[in-house]
C-alpha atoms as a printed R data frame, in Angstrom:
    type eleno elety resid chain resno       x      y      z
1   ATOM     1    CA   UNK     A     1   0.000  0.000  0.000
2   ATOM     2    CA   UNK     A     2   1.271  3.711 -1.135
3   ATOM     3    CA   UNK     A     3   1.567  6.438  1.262
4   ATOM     4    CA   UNK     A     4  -1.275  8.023 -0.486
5   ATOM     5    CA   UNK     A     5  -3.639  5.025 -0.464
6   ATOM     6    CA   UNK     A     6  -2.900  4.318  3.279
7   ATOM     7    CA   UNK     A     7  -3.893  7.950  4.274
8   ATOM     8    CA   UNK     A     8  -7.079  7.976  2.430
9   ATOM     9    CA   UNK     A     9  -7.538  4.288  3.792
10  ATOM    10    CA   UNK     A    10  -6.618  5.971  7.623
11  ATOM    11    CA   UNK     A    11  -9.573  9.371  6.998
12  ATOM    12    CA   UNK     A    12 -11.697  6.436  5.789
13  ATOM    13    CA   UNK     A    13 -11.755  4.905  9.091
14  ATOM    14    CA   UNK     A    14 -11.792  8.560 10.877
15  ATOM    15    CA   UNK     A    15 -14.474  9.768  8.601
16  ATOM    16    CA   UNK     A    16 -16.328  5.947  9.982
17  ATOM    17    CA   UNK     A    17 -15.499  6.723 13.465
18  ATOM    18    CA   UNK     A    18 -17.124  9.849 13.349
19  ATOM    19    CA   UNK     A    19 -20.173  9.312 11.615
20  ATOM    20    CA   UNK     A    20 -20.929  6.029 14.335
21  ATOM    21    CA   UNK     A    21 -20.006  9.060 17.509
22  ATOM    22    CA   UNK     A    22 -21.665 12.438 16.126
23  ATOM    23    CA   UNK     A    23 -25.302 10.397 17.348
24  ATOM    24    CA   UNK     A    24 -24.805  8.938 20.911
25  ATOM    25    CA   UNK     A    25 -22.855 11.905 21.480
26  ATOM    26    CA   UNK     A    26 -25.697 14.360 20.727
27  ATOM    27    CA   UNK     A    27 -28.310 11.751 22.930
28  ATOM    28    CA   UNK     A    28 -26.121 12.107 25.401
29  ATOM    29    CA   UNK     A    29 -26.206 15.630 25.647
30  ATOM    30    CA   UNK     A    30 -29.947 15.692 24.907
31  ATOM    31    CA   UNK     A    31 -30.173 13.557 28.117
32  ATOM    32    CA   UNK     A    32 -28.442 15.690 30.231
33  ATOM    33    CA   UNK     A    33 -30.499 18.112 29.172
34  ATOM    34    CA   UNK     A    34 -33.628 16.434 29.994
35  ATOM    35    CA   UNK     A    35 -32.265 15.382 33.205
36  ATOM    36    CA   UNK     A    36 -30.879 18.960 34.006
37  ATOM    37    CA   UNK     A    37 -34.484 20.321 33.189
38  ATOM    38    CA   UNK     A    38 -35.850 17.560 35.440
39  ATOM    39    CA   UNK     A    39 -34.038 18.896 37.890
40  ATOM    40    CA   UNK     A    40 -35.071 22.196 37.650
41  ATOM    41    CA   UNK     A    41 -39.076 21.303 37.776
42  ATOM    42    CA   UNK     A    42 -38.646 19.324 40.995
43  ATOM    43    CA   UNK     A    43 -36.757 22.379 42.585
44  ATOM    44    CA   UNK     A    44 -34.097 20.264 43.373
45  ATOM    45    CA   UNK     A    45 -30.304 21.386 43.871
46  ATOM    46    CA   UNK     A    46 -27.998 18.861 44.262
47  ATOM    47    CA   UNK     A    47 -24.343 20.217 43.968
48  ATOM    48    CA   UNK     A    48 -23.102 17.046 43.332
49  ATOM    49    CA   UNK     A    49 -25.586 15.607 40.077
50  ATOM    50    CA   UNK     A    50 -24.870 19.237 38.658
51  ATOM    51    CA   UNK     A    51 -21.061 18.533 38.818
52  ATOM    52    CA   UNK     A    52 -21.311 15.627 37.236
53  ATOM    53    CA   UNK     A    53 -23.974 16.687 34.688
54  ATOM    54    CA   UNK     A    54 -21.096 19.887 33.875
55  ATOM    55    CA   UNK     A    55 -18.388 16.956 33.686
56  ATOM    56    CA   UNK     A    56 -20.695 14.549 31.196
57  ATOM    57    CA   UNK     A    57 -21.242 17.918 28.772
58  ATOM    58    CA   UNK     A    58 -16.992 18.587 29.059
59  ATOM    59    CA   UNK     A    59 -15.933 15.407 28.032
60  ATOM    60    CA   UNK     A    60 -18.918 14.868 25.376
61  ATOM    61    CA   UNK     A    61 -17.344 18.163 23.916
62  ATOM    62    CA   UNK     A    62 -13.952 17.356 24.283
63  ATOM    63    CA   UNK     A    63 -14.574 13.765 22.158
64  ATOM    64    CA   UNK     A    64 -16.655 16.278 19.393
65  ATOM    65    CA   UNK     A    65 -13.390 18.674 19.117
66  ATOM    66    CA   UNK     A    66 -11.201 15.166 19.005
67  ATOM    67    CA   UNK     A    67 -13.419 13.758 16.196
68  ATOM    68    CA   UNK     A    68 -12.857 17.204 13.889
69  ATOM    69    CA   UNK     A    69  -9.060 16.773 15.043
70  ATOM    70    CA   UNK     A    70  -9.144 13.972 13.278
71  ATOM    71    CA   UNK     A    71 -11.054 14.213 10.573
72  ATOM    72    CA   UNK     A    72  -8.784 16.975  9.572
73  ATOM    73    CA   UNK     A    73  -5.797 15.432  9.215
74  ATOM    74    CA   UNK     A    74  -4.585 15.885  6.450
75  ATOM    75    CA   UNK     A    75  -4.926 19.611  6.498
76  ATOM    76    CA   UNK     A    76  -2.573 19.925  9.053
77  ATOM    77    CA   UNK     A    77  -0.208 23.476  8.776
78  ATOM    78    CA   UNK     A    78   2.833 24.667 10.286
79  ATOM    79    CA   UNK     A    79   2.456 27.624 12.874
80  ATOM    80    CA   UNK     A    80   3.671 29.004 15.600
81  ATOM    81    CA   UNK     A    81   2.196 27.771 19.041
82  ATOM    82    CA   UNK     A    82   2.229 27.583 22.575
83  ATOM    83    CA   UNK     A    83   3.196 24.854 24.310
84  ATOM    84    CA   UNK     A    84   1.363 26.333 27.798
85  ATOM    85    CA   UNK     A    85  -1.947 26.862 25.575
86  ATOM    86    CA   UNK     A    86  -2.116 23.190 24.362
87  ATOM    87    CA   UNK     A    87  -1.784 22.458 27.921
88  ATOM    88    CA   UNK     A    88  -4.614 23.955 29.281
89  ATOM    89    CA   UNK     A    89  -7.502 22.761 26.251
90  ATOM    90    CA   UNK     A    90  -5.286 19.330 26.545
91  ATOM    91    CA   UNK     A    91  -5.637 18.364 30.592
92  ATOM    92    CA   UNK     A    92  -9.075 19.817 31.406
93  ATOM    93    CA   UNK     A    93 -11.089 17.018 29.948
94  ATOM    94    CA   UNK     A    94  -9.056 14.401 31.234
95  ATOM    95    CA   UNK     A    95  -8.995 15.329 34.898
96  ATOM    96    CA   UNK     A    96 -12.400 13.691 35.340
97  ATOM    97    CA   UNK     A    97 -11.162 10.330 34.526
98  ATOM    98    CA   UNK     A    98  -8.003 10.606 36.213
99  ATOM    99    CA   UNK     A    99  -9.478 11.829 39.559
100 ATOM   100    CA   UNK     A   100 -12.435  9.078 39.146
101 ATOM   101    CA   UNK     A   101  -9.525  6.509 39.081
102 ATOM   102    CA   UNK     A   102  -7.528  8.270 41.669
103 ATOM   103    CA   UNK     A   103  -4.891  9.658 39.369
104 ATOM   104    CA   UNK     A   104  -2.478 11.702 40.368
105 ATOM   105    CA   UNK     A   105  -1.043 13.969 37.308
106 ATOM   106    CA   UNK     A   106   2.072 15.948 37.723
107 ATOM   107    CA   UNK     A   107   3.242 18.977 35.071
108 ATOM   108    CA   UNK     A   108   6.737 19.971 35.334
109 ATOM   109    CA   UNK     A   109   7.020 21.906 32.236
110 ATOM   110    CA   UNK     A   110   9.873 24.274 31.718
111 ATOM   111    CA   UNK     A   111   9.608 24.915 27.760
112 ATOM   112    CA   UNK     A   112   8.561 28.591 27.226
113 ATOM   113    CA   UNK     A   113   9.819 28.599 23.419
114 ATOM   114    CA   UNK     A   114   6.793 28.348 20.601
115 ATOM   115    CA   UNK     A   115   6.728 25.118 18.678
116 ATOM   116    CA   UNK     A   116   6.665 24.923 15.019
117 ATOM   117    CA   UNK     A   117   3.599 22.698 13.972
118 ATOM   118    CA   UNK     A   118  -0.038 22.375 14.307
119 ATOM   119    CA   UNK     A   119  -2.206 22.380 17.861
120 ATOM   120    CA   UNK     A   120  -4.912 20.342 17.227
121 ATOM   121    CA   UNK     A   121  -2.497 17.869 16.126
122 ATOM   122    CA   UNK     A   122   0.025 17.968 19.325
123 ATOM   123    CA   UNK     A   123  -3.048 18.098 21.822
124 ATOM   124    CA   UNK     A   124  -4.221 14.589 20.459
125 ATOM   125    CA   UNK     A   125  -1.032 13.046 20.690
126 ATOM   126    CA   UNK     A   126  -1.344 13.748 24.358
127 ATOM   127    CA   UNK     A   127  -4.391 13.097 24.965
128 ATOM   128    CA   UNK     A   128  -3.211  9.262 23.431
129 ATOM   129    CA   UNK     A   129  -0.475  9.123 25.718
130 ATOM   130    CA   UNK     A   130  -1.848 10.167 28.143
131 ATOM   131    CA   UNK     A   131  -4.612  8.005 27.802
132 ATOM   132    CA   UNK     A   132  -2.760  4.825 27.310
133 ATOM   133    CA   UNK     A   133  -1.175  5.388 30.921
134 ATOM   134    CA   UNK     A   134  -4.307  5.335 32.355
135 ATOM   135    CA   UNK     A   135  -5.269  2.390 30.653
136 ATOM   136    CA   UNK     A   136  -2.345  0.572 32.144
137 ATOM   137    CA   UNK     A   137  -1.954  1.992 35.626
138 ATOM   138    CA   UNK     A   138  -6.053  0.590 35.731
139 ATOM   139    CA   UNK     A   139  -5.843 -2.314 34.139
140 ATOM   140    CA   UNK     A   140  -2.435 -3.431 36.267
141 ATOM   141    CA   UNK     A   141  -4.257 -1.990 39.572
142 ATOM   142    CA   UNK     A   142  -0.805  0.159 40.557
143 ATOM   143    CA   UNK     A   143  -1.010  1.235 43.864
144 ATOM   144    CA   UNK     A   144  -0.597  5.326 44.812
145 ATOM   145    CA   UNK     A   145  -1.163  5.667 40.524
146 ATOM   146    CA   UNK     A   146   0.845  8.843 38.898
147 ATOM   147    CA   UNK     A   147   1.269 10.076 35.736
148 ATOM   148    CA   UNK     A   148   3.979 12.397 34.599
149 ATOM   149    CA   UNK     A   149   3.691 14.903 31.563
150 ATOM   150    CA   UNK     A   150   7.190 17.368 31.499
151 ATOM   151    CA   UNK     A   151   8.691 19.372 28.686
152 ATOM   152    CA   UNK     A   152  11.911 21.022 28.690
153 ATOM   153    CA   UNK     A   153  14.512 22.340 26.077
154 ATOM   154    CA   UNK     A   154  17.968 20.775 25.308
155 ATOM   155    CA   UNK     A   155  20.377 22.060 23.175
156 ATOM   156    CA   UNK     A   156  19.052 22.338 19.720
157 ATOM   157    CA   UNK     A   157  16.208 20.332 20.807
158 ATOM   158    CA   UNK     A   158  12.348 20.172 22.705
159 ATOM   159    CA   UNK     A   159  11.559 17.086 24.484
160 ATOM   160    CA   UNK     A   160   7.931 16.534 25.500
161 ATOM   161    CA   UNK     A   161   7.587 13.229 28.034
162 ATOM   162    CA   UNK     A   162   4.997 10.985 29.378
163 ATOM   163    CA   UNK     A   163   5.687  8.586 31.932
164 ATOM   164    CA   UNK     A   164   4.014  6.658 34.632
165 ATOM   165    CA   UNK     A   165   4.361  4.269 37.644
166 ATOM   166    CA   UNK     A   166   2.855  1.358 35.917
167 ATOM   167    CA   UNK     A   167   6.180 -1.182 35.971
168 ATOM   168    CA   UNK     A   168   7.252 -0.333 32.450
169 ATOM   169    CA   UNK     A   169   7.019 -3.125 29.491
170 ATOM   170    CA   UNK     A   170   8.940 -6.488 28.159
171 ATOM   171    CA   UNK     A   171  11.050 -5.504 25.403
172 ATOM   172    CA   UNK     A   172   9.051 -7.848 22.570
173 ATOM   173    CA   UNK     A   173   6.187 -5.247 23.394
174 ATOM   174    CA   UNK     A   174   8.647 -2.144 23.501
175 ATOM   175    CA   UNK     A   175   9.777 -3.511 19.850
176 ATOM   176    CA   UNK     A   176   6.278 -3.705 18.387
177 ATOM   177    CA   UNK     A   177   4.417 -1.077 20.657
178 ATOM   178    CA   UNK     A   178   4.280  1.287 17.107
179 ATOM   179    CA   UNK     A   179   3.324 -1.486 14.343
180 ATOM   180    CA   UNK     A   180   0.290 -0.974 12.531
181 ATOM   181    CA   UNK     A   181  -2.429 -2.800 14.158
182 ATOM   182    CA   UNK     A   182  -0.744 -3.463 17.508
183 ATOM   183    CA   UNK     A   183  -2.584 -3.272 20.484
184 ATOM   184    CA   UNK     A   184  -2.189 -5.004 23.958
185 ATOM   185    CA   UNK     A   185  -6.091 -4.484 24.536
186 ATOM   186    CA   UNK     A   186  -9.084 -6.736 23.539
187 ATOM   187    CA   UNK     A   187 -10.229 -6.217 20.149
188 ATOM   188    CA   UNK     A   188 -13.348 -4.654 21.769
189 ATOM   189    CA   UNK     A   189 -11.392 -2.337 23.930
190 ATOM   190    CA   UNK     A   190  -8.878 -0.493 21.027
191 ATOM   191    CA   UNK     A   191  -7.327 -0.637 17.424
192 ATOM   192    CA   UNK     A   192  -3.866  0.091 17.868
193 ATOM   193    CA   UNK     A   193  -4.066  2.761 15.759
194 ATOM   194    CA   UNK     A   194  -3.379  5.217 18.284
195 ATOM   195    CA   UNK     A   195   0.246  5.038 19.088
196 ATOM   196    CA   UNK     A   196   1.082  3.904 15.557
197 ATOM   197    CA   UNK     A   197  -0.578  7.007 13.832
198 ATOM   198    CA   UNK     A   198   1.008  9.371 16.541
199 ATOM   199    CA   UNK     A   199   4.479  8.465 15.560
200 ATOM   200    CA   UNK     A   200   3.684  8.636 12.269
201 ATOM   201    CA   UNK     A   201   2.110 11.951 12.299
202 ATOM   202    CA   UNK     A   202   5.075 13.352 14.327
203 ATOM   203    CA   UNK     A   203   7.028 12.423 11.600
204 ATOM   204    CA   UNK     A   204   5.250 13.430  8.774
205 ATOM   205    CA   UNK     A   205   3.764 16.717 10.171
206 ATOM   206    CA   UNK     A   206   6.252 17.880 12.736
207 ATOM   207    CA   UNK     A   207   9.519 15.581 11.684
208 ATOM   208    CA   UNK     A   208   9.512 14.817 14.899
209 ATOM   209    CA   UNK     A   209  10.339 11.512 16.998
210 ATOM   210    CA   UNK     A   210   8.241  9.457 19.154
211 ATOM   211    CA   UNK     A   211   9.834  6.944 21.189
212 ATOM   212    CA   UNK     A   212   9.595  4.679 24.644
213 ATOM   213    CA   UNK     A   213  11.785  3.778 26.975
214 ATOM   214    CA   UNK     A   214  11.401  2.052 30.578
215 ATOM   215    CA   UNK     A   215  12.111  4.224 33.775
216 ATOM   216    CA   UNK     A   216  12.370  3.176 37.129
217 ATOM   217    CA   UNK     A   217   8.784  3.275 37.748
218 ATOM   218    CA   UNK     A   218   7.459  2.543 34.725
219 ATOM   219    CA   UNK     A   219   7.717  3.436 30.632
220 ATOM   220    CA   UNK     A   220   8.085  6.715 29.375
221 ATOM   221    CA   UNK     A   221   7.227  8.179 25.851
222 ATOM   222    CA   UNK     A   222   9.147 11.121 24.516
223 ATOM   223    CA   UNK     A   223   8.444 13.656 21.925
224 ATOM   224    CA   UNK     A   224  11.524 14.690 20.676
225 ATOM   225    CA   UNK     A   225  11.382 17.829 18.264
226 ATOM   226    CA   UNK     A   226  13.500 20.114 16.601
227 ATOM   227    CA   UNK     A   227  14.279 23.715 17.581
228 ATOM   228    CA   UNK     A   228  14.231 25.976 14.824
């Protein structure tokens, strides 16, 4: 398969994705809605159910903004952007699941430079890594969970890492961890897509790097791009 036929193969499946989503998501928010209302008549305020009804309409938002993420991308452009502002629209969204599993995320980002490439790109590449560490500190039941997200600037260069406390990976996995089709989940639970395309859209969109290593505590995934 051509680069060109496996990119229109890869919208194909984004352009699927998005058609199957764009319904449940809007019942869902018609349901909060309805129960919001409900509320309302019965003169009822519950701090707590409104919370959770504001968290519900943040993350249903968050997965519409993903879904045009996506289905743009291959109208990705180079500009100038800020690695703080990504930040922010990136870790909002994702608190709620994080604090529901108990957790913790620690920033320690020291990278005040702009970045050369495309937002809406950069923020779902996070939001994957992020997401797989989750997936693992849950599914491994890690005591005292943590994730780490840093960024930094060395020499010519601007590292972006993710790392958790999960135990880290066998190196068989480490060495197929970016194939196409890959995944370490049930075929119900994920595609494999998601570390494979990130990698692949650092490179083609930001000539960047994407690669893993084990840490003391667990893996780590690092961003490594070039300072212009």
């Amino acid at each position: 398969m051509t680069g060109t036929d496996e990119r229109a193969s890869l919208e194909e499946i984004f352009r699927i994705i998005a058609h199957q989503w764009r319904q449940p998501l809007s019942q869902i928010n018609a349901l909060v809605g309805s129960i919001d209302n409900r509320l309302y008549e019965l003169k009822t305020e519950d701090s707590f159910l409104q919370q959770k009804l504001l968290e519900i309409e943040t993350l249903t938002r968050s997965m519409s903004n993903s879904m045009d993420d996506f289905r743009l991308t291959n109208q990705y452009v180079l500009q100038k952007i800020s690695f703080t502002e990504i930040l922010k629209s990136t870790i909002e969204p994702l608190l709620y699941g994080l604090r529901d599993k108990k957790i913790e995320l620690s920033l320690n980002v020291e990278l005040t430079a702009m970045l050369d490439g495309d937002e809406k790109l950069l923020r779902q590449i996070l939001i994957t890594l992020i997401d797989n560490a989750r997936d693992v500190l849950v599914e491994r039941n890690i005591y005292n969970p943590k994730i780490w997200l840093s960024a930094y600037e060395k020499e010519e260069s601007i590292f972006i890492e993710v790392s958790d406390n999960a135990g880290g990976m066998s190196k068989s996995m480490m060495n197929k961890i970016f194939d196409s089709g890959y995944t370490t989940k049930h075929r119900s639970e994920g595609t494999g897509l998601g570390l494979y395309m990130a990698k692949k859209l650092l490179k083609d969109k930001f000539d960047a790097q994407l690669s893993v290593k084990n840490v003391d505590a667990g893996v780590c995934f690092i961003i490594k791009l070039s300072r212009y």
